[in-house]
Backbone bond lengths (Angstrom), bond angles and torsions (degrees), N, CA, C in turn:
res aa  C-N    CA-C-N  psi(-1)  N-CA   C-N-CA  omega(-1)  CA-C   N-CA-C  phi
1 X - - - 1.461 - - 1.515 111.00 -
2 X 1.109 120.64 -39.80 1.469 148.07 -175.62 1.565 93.14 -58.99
3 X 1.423 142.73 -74.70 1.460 146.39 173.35 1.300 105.68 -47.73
4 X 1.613 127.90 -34.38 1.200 97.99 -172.86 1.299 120.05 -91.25
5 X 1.324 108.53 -23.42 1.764 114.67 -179.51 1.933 96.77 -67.87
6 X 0.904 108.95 -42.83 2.164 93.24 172.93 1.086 83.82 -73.36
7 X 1.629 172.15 -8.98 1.078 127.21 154.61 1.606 122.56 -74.62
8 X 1.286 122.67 0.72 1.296 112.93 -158.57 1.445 97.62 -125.23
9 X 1.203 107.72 4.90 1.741 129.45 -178.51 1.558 81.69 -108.40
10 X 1.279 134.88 -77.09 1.167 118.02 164.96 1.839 124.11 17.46
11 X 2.344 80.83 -91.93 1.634 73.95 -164.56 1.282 109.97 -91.80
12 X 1.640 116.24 14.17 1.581 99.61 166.01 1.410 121.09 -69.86
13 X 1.862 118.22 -5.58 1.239 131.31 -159.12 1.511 95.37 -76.63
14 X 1.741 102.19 -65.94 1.326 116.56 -170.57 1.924 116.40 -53.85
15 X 1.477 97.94 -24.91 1.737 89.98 -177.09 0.886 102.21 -104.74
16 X 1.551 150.84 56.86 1.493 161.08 -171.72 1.643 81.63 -158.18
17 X 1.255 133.74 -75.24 1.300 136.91 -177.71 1.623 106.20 -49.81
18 X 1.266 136.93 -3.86 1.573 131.97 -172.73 1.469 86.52 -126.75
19 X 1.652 154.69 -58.68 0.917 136.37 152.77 1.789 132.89 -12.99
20 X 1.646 90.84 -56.32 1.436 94.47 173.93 1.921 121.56 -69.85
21 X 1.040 100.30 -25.77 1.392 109.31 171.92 1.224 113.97 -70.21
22 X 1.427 108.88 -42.53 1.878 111.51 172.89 1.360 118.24 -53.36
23 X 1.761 93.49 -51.23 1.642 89.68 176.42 1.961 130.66 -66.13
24 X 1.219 96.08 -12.43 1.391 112.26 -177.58 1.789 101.17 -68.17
25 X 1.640 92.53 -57.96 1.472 81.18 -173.36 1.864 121.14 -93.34
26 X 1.330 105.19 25.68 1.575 102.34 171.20 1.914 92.99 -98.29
27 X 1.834 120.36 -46.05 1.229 101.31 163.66 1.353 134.42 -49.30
28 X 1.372 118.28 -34.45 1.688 114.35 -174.45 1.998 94.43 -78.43
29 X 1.102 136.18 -15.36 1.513 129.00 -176.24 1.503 111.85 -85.03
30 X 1.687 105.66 -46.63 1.160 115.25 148.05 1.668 115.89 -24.42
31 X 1.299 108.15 -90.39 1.423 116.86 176.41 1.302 130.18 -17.19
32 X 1.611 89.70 -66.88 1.777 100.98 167.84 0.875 123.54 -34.54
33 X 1.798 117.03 -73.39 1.457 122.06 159.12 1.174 137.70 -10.23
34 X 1.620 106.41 -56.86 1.718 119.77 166.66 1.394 117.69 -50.49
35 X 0.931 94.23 -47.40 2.149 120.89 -147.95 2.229 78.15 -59.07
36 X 1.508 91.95 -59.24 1.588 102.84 -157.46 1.438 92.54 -76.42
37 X 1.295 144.41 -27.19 1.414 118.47 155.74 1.447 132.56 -51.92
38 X 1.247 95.93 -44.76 1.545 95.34 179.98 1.626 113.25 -81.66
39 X 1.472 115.52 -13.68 1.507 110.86 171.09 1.219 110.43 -71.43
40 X 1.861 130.26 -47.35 1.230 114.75 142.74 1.296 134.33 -8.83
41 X 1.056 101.90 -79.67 2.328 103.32 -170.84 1.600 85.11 -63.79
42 X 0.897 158.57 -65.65 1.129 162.72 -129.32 1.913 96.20 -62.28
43 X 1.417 84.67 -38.35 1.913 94.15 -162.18 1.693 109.93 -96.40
44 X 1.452 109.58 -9.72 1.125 111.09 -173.91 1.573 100.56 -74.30
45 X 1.573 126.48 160.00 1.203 133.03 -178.01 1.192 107.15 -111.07
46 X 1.394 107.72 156.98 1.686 125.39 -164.27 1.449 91.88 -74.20
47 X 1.515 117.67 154.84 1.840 107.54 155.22 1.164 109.42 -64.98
48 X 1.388 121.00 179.03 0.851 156.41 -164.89 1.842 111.73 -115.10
49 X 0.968 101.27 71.76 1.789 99.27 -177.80 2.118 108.29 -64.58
50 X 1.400 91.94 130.73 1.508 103.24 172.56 1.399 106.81 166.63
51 X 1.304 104.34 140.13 1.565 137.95 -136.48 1.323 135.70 33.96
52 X 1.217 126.19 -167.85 1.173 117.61 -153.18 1.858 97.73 -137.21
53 X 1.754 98.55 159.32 1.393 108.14 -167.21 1.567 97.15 -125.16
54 X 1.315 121.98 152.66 1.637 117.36 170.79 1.662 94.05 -171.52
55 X 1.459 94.13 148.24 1.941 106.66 -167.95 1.443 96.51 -88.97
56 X 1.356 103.37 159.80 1.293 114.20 -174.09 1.790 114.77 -71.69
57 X 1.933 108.65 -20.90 1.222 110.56 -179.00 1.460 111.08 -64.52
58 X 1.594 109.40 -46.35 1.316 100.23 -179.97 1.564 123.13 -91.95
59 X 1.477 116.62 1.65 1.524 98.03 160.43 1.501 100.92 -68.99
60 X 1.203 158.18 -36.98 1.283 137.62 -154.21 1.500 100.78 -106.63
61 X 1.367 137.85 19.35 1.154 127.71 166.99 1.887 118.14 -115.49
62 X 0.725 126.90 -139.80 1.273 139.19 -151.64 1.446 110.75 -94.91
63 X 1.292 108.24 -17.09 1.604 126.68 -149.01 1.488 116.23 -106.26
64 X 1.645 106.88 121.62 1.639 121.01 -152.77 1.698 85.19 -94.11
65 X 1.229 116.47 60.55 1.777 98.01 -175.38 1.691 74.05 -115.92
66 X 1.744 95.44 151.66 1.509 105.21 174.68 1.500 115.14 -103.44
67 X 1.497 93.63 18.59 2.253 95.02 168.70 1.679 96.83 86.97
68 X 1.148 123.16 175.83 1.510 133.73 -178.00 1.367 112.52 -98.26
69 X 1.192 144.00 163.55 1.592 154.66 154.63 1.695 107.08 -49.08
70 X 0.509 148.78 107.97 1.646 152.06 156.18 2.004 95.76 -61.03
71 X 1.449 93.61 122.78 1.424 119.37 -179.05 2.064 103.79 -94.87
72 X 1.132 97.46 135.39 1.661 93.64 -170.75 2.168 90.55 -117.48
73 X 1.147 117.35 179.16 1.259 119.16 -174.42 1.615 96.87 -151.38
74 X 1.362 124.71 145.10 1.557 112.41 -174.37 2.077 90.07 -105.30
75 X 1.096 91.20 140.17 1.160 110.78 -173.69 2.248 130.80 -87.66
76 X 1.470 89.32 -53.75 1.205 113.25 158.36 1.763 127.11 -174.24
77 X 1.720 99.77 45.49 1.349 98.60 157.80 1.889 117.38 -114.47
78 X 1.167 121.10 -160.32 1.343 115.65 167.38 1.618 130.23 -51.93
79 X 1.267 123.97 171.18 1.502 98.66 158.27 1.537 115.53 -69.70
80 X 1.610 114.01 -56.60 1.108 113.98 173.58 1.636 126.70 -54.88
81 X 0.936 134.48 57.65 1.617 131.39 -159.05 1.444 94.50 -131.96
82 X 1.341 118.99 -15.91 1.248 111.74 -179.05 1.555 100.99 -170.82
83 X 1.298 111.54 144.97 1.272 140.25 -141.03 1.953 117.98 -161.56
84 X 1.540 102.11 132.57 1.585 75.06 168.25 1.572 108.56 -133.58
85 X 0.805 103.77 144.85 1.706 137.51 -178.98 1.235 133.26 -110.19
86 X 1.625 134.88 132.75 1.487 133.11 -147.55 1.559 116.81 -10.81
87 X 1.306 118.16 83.82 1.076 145.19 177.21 1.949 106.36 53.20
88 X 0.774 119.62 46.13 1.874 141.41 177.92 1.598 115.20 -120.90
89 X 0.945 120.58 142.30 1.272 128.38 144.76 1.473 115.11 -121.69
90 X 1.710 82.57 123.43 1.666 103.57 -162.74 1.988 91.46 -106.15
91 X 1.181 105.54 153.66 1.010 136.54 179.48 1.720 146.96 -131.81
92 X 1.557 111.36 91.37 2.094 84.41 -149.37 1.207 94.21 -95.56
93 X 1.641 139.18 28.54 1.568 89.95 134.90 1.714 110.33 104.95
94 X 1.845 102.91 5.58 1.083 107.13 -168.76 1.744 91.17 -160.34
95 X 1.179 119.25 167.55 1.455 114.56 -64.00 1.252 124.01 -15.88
96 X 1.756 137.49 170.13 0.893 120.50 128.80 1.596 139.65 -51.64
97 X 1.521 127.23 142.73 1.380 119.43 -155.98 1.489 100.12 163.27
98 X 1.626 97.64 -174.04 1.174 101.41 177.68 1.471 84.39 -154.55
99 X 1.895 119.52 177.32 1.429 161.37 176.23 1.220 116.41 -122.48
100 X 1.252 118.08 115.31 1.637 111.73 176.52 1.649 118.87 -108.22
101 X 1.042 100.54 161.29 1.940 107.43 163.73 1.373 104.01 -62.23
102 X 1.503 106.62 154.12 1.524 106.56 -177.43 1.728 93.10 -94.75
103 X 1.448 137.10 -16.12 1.314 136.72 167.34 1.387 110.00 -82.60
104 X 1.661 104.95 151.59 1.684 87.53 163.35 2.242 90.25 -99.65
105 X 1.218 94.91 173.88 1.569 119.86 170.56 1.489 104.95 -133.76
106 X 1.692 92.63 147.90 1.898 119.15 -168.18 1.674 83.80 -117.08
107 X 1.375 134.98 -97.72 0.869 145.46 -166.52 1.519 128.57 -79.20
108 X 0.853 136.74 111.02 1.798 121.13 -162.28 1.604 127.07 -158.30
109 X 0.643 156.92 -130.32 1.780 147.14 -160.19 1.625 96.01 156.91
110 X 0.863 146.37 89.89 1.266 154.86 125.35 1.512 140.77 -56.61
111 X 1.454 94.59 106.37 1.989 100.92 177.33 1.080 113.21 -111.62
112 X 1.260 125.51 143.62 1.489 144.45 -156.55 1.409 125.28 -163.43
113 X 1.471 103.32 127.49 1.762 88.08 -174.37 1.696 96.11 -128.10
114 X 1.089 122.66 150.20 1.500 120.87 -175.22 2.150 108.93 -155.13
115 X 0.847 101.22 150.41 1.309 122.13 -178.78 1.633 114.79 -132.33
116 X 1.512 96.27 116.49 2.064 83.14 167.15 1.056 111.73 -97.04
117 X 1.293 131.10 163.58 1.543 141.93 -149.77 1.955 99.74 -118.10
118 X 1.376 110.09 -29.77 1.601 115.31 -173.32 1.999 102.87 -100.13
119 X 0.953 87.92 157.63 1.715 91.04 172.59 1.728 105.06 -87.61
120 X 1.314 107.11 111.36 1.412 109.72 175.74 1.302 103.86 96.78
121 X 1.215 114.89 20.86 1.720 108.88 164.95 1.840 119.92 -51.68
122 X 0.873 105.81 143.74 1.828 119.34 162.62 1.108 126.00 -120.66
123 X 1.781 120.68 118.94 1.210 122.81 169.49 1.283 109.27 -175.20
124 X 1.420 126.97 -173.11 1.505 117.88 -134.62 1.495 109.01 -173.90
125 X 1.547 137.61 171.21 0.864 139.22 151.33 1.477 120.93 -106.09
126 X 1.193 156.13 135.66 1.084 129.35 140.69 1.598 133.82 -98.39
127 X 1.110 115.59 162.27 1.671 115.44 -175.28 1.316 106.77 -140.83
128 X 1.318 95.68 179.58 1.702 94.10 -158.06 1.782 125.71 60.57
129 X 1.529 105.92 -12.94 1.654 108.40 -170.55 1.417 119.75 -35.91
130 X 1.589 106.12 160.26 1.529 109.82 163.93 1.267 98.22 -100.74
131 X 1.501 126.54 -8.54 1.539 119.56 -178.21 1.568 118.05 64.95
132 X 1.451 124.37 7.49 1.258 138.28 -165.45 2.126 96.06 -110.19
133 X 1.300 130.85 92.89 1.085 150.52 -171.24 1.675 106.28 -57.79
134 X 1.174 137.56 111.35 1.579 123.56 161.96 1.333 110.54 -48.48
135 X 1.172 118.32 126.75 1.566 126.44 164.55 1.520 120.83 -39.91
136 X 1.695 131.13 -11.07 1.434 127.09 -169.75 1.344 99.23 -120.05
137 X 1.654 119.28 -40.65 1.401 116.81 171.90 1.490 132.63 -85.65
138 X 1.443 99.25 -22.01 1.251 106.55 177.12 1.536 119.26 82.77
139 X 1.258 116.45 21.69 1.339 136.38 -176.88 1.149 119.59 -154.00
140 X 1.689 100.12 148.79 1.633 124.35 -156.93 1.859 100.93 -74.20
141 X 1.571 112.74 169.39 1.170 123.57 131.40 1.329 121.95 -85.63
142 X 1.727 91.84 154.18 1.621 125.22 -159.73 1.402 134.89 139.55
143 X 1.148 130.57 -177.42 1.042 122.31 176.12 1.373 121.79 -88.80
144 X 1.313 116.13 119.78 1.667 112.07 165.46 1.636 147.62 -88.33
145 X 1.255 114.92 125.98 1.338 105.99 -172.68 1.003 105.79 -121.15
146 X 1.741 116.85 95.50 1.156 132.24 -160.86 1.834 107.54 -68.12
147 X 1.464 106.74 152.57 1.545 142.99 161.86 1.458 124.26 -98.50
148 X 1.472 133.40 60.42 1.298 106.52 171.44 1.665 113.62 -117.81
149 X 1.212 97.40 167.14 1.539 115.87 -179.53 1.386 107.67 -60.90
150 X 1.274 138.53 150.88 1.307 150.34 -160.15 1.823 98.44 -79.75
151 X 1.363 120.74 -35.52 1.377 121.48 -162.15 1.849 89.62 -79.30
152 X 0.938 129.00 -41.66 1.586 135.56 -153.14 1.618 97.60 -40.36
153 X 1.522 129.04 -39.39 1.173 108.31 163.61 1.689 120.79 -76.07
154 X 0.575 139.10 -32.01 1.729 119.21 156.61 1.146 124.95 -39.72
155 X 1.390 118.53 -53.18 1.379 118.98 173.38 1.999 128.78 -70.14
156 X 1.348 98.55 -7.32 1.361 124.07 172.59 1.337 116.33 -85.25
157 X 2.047 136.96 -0.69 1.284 94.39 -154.12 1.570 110.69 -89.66
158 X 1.555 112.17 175.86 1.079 89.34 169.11 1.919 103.99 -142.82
159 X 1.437 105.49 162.83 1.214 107.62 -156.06 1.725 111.68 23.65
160 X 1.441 109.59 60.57 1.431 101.91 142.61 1.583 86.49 98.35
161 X 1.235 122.38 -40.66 1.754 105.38 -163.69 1.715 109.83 -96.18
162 X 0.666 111.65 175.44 1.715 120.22 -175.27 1.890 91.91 -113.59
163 X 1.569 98.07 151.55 1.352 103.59 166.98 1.231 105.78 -83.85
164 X 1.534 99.12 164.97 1.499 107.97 174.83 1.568 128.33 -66.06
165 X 1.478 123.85 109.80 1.298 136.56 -166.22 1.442 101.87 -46.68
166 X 1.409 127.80 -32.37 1.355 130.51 170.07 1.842 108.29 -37.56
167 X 1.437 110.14 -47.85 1.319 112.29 173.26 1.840 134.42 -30.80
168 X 1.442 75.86 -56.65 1.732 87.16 -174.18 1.494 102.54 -82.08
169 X 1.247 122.29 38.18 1.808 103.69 -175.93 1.789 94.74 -146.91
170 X 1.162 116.37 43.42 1.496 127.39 -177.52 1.285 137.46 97.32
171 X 1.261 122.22 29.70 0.861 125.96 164.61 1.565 145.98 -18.72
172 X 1.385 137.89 99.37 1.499 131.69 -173.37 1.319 104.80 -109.51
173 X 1.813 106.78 139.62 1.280 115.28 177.80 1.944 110.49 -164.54
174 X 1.293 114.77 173.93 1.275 96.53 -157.77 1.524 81.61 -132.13
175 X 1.451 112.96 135.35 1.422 125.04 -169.47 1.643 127.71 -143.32
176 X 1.159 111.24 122.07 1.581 119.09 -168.91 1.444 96.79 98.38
177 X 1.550 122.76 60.57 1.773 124.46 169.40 1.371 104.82 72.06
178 X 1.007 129.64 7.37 1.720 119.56 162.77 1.048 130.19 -112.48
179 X 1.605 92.06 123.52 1.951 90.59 -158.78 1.579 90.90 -118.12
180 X 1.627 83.82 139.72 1.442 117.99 164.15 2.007 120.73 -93.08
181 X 1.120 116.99 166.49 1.119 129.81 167.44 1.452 142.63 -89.78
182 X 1.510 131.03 24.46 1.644 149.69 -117.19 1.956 102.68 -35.79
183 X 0.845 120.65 151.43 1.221 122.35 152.05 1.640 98.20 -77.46
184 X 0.966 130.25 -76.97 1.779 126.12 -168.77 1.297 116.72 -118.51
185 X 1.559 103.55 87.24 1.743 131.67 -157.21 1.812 100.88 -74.92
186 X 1.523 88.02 113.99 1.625 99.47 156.25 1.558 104.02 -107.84
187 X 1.249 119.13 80.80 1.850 112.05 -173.76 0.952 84.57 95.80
188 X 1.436 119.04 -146.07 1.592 160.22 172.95 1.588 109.65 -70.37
189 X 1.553 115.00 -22.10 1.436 110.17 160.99 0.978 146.49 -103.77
190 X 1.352 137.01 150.34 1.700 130.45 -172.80 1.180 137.31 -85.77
191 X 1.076 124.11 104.20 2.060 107.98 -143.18 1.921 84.50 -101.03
192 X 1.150 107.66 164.11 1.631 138.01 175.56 1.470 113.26 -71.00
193 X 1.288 132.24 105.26 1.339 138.50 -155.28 1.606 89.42 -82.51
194 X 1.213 145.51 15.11 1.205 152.09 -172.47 1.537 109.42 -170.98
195 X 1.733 103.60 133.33 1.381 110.42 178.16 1.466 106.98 -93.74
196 X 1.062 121.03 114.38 1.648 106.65 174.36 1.301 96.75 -135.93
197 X 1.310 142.69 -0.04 1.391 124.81 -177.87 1.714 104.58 -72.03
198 X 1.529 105.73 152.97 1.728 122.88 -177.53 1.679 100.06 -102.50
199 X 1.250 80.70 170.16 1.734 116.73 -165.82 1.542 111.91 -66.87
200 X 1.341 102.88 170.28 1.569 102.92 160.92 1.881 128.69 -51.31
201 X 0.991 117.90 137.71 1.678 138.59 -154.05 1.576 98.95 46.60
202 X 0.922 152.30 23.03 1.261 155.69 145.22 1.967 113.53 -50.84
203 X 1.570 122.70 138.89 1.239 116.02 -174.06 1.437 81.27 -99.89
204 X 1.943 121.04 138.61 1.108 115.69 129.00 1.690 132.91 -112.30
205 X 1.321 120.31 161.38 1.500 121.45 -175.01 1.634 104.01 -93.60
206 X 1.158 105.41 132.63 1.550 104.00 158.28 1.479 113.78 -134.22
207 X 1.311 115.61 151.42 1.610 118.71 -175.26 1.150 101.90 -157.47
208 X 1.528 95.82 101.89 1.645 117.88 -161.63 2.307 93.72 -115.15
209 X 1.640 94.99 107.22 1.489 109.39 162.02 1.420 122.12 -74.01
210 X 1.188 124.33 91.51 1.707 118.23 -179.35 1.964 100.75 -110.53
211 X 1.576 94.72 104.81 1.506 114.70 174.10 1.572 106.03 -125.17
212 X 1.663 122.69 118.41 1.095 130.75 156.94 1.583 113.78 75.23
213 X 1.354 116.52 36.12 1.385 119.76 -176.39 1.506 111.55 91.57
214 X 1.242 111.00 -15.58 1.543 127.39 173.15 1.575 129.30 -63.80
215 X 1.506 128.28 122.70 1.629 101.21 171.50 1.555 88.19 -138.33
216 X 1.774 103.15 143.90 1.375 121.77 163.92 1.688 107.07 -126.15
217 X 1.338 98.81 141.38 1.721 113.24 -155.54 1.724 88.70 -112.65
218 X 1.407 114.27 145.23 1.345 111.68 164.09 1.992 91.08 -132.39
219 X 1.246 100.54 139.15 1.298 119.72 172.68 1.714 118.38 -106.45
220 X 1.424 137.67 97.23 1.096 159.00 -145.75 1.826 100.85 16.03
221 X 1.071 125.04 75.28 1.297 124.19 176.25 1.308 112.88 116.44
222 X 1.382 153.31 -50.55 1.189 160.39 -133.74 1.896 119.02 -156.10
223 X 1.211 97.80 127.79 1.545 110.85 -165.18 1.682 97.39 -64.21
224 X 0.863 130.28 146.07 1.662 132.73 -178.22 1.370 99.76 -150.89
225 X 1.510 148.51 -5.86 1.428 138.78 -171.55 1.681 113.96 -167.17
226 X 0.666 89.81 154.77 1.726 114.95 175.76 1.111 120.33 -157.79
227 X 1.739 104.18 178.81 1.509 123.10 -178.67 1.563 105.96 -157.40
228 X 1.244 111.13 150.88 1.329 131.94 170.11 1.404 156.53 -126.88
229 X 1.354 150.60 128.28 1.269 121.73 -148.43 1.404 144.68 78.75
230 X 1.620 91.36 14.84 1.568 100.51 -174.56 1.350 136.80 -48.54
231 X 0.572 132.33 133.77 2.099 115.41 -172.98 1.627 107.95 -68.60
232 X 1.618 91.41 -41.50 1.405 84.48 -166.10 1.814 96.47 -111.66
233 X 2.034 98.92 142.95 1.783 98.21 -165.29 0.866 103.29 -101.91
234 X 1.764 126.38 -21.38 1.552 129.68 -160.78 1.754 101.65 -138.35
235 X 1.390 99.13 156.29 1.463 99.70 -172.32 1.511 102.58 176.67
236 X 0.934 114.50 -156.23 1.936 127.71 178.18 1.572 104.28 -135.70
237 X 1.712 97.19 155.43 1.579 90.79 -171.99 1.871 91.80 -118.72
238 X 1.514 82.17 156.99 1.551 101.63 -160.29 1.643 96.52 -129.23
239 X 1.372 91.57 135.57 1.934 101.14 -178.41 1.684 91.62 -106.27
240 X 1.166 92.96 144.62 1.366 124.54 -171.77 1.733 105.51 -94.09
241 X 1.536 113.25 114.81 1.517 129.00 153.40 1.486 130.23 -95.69
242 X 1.528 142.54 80.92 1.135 150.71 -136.35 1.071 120.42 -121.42
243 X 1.374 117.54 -1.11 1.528 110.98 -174.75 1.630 120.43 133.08
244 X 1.779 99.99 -25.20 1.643 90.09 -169.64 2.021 82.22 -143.37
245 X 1.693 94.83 156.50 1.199 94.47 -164.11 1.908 96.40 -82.85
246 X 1.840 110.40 142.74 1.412 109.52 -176.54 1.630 109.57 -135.41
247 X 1.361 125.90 146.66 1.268 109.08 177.20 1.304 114.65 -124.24
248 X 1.649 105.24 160.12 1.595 113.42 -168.73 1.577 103.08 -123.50
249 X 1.377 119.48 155.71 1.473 129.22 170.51 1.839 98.42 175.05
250 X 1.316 70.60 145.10 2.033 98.41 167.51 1.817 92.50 93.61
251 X 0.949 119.05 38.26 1.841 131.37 -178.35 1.491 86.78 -87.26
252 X 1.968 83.55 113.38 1.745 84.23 178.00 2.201 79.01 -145.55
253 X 1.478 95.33 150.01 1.699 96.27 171.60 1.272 104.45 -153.45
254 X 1.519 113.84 126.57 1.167 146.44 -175.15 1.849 111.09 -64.09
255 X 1.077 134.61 49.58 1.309 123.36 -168.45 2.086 116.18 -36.51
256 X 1.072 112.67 141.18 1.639 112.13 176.56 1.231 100.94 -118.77
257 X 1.661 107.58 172.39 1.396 133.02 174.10 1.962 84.54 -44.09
258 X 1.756 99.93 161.95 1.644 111.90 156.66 1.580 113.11 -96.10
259 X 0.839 119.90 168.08 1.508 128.74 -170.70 1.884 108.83 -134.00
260 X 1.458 89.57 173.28 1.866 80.22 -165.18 1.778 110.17 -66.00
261 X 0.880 130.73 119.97 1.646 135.23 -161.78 1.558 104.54 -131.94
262 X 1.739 111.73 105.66 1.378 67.84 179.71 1.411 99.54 -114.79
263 X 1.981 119.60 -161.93 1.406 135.54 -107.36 2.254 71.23 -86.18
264 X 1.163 116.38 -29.11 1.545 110.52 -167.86 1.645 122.97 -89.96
265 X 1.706 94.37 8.64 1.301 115.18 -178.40 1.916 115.62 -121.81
266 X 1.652 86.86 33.78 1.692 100.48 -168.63 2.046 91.64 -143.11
267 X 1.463 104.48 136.26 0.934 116.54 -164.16 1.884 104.72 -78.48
268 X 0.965 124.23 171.59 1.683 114.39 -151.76 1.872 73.68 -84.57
269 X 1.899 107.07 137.26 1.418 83.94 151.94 1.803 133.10 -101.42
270 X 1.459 110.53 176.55 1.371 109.91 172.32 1.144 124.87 -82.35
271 X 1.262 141.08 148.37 1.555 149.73 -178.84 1.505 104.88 -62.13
């Protein structure tokens, strides 16, 4: 009797001693878990507040409200890649990438004034985005309403010819499977029946109307381009980082009524 009770003291030893080890290491996994959640949030970055949002009911009514902050989220450039400064959001232009709205928008009125700082800068807005970047280019689907510097065709030619100067002066086009309809088709894109965009440190205005798959472009004063037929009506807008440093200020967007959209004409959203 004597041998068997130390045997059974024995293995009550060893399975109290393998219990306790279990529990050791479900707390330390536990832990981990924690530790790397909260190093997560810890690492995530604040938005980026710059410009401003206001509905179309109360711009035309009575109401002294100056619209909300529009919250931006960096998507896949640096932290430092963008920054804002005496009322600007400056941008240098590196990585390539983009920044999105933390909303998506269907219908909207967008004003924008921007200047590139390099000769031959590239960059862009997009709308309608899925905000979801191709892995080789580094950019979303959506629609683009291109930004470039006046020199970018010089520095573009190839075998001998220059691109079409129409290029650098607003360009609309629909990118990552979303096709548009051009109002004034170079290919699949819509070039600006008028060059009026300015030079490096130069401010330009744009006031781009996107209603119902629809976009009308104004280039410092005067509408010169569109698009039509968009596939996709709703989405988030994404600022474009391309290579050369560019700056933005006076980002103001008119939100409108929604229109019939349906669930396959809305860009996937993010959590």
């Amino acid at each position: 009797m004597e041998n068997a009770s130390n045997c059974h003291t024995g293995k009550n030893q060893d399975n109290l001693a393998i219990m306790n080890n279990m529990i050791d290491k479900g707390i330390f996994i536990a832990s981990f878990i924690v530790l790397a959640f909260i190093g997560r949030a810890e690492c995530q970055e604040a938005p980026i507040v710059f410009g401003q949002e206001v509905g179309f009911a109360e711009l035309i009514s009575a109401s002294t409200s100056e619209g909300n902050a529009i919250n931006w989220l960096n998507v896949n450039t640096d932290p430092d890649t963008w920054r804002t400064e005496k009322g600007m959001l400056v941008c240098k232009g590196l990585p390539i990438g983009v920044m999105r709205s933390e909303k998506q928008y269907e219908n909207f009125i967008l004003s924008v004034e921007w200047r590139h700082m390099e000769a031959g800068g590239n960059s862009g807005i997009f709308v309608w985005s899925d905000a979801a970047p191709d892995p080789e280019s580094r950019l979303p689907g959506g629609v683009e309403v291109q930004m470039l510097e006046l020199d970018w065709v010089n520095q573009h030619i190839k075998d001998g010819v220059l691109p079409p100067i129409a290029y650098v002066h607003g360009e609309l086009f629909g990118v990552g499977g979303v096709g548009t309809t051009p109002d004034n088709p170079r290919g699949t894109r819509s070039k600006s029946l008028e060059n009026r965009a300015l030079g490096k440190g130069e401010w330009n205005t744009y006031q781009v109307i996107c209603v119902d798959g629809t976009i009308k472009l104004a280039v410092n004063g005067k509408f010169v381009n569109g698009i039509s037929m968009s596939t996709i009506k709703k989405g988030y807008l994404c600022l474009e980082s391309e290579g050369a440093e560019i700056h933005f200020r006076n980002f103001k967007i008119i939100t409108l009524p929604s229109g019939v959209t349906e669930e396959n004409q809305i860009a996937p959203r993010k959590g």
